[in-house]
N, C-alpha and C positions, 0 to 999 in steps of 0.2 A: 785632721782630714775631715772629721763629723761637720764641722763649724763650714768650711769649703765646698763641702754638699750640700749644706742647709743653703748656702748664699747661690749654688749653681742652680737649685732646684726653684727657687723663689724667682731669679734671672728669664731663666725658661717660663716659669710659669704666666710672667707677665708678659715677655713678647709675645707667647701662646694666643694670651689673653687676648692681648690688644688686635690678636689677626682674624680670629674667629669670629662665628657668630651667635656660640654658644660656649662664652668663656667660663659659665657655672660648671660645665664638662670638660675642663680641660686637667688633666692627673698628672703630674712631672716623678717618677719616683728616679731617684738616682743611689746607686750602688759599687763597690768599688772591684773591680773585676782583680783576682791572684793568676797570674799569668810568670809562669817560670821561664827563664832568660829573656826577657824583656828587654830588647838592645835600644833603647833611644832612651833610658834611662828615668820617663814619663808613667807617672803610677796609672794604667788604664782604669775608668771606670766607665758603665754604662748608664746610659741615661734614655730611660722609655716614658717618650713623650705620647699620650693617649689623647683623645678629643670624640666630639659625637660624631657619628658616619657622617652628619650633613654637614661638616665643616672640614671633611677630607681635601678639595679643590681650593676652600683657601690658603689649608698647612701645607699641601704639594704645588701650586700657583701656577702658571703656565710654565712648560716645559719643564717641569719642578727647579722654580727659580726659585721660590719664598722658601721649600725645605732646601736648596743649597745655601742659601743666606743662613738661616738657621745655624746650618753644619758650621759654615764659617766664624760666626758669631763663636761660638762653641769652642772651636779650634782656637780663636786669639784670645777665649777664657782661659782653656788649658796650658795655651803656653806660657801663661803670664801665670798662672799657680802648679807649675810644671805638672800638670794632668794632661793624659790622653784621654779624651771623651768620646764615645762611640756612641751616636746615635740611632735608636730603636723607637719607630715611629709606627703607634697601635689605634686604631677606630675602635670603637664603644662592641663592636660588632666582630672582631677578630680578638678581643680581649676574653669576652663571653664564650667563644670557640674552644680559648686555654683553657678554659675553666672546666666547662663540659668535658 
């Protein structure tokens, strides 16, 4: 599973990359969620994608098409490595908020 994170997180990272306009800020961390009776048989993990505030408009895109593309991308990762992946998408500025 470790190996399967490491390759989902690097994936994301680089579509991330490639959208933004500040890809030195872009953070993938992905984890694997314990969730008891789990009916689709898919091991859940989450994946929080973070970026700088000013590159918020192009990770959400109009109408949030580019983060539905994302999800999608996501989804045909996880079914092909039997993962459910739940997407948690964080700015520089709502990250700093947890912390506080």
């Amino acid at each position: 599973m470790a190996a399967e994170l490491v390759e989902l997180q690097e994936m994301l990272q680089g579509v991330a990359a490639g959208i933004v306009d500040h890809p030195s800020d872009v953070s993938v961390t992905c984890s694997p969620v314990e969730v008891e009776g789990n009916g689709n048989g898919r091991r859940p993990v989450m994946v929080t994608l973070a970026t700088n505030q000013g590159d918020t408009g192009n990770i959400i895109g109009r109408g949030g098409r580019v983060i539905q593309s994302i999800r999608t991308i996501l989804e045909a990762w996880g079914g092909r490595h039997g993962v459910s992946v739940h997407l948690n998408y964080a700015t520089e500025k709502s990250r700093k908020r947890r912390i506080a």
